[in-house]
C-alpha positions in Angstrom: 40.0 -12.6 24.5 40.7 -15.4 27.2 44.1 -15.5 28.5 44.8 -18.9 29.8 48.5 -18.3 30.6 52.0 -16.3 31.0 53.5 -18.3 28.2 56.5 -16.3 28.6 58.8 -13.3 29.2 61.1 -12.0 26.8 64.5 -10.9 28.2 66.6 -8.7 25.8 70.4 -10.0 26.0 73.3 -8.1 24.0 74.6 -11.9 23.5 73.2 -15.2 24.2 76.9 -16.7 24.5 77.2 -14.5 27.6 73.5 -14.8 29.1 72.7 -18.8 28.7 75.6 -19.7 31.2 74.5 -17.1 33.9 70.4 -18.4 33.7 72.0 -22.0 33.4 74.6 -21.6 36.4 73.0 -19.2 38.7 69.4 -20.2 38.8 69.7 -24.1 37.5 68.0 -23.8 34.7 68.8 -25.3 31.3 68.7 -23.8 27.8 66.4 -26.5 25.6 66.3 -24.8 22.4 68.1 -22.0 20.4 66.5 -20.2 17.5 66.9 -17.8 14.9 64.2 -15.9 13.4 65.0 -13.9 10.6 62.1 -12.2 9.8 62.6 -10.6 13.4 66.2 -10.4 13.3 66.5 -12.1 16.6 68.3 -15.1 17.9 66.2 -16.5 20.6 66.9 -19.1 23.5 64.1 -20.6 25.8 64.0 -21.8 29.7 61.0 -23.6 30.6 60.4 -22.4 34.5 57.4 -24.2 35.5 54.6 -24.0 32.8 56.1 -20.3 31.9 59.3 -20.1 29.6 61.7 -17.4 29.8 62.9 -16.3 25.8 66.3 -14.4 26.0 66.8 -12.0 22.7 69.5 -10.9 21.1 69.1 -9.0 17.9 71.4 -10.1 14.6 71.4 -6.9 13.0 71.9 -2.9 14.1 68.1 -2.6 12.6 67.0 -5.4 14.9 64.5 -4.4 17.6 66.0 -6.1 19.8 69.3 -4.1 19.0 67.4 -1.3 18.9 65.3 -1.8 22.6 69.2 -2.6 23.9 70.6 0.6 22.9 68.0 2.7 24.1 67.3 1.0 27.7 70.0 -1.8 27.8 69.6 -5.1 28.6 66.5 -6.7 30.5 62.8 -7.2 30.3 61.1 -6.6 26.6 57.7 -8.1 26.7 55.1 -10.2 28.5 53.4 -13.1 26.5 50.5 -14.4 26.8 48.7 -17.6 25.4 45.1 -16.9 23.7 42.4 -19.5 23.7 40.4 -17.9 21.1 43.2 -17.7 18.7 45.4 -14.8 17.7 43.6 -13.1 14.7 40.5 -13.1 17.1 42.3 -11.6 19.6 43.4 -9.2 17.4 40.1 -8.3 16.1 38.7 -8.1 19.9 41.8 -5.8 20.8 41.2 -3.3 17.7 37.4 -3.3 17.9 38.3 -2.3 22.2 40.7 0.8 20.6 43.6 -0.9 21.4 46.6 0.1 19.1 48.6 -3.2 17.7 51.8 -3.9 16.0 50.6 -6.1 14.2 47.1 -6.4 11.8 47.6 -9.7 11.1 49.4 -13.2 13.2 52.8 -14.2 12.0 54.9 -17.5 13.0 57.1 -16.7 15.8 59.8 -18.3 17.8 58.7 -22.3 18.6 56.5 -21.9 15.2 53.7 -20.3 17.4 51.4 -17.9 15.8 51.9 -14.2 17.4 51.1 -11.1 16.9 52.2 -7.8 19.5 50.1 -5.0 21.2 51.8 -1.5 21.1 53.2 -0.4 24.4 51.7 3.0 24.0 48.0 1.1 24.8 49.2 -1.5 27.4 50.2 1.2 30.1 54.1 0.7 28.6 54.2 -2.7 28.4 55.3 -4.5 25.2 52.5 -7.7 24.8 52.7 -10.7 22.8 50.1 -12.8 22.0 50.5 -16.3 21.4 48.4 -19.1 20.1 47.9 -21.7 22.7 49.3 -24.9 21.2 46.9 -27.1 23.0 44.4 -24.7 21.1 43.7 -25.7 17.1 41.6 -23.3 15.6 
């Protein structure tokens, strides 16, 4: 798979009310766009900090992951994200075919309507991984 890019980090927050103002007044940044997705049970808002964006989480329900990752290991960083040239499902397909256990068998729409899809922890030495279609990328 080619990696052209961080294209974020995901920061789990027990509430975005609380977290926005400390990015927004500590390190200058400014909140562009506020989300809700569902299907994850997360609320997300996003900081663009040079071509990388910082996503802050908060889960909407006690069956969230996001809940879930807060309650076990309290606030702070949940995953790395990268963007995919080659496309999701074939990075997919590259990452099974290397042994690589993932979360997901198949891309979903994600925050920002970009497809993702998440490599288990338990085969990225501990590190929760997204995978994220680059939108300059249409395959």
């Amino acid at each position: 798979m080619k990696i052209s890019h961080i294209e974020h980090v995901g920061i789990a927050v027990s509430s975005l009310d609380d977290a926005i103002p400390f990015y927004e007044k500590t390190f200058g940044l400014k909140c562009y766009a506020i989300e809700e997705v569902p299907d994850q049970k997360v609320r997300t808002a996003f900081f663009k900090v040079g071509a990388t964006k910082i996503e802050l989480l908060e889960g909407t329900s006690d069956d969230s992951p996001i809940t879930r990752f807060i309650e076990k290991r309290g606030e702070g960083v949940n995953h790395i994200a990268f963007a995919v040239e080659d496309g999701v499902g074939n990075a997919l397909n590259e990452a099974d075919k290397k042994g690589i256990r993932t979360i997901d068998k198949e891309p979903r729409t994600g925050a920002e309507g970009l497809r993702i899809a998440f490599l288990h922890p338990k085969s990225t030495h501990g590190v929760l991984t997204e995978l994220c279609e680059n939108p300059k990328i249409t395959k």
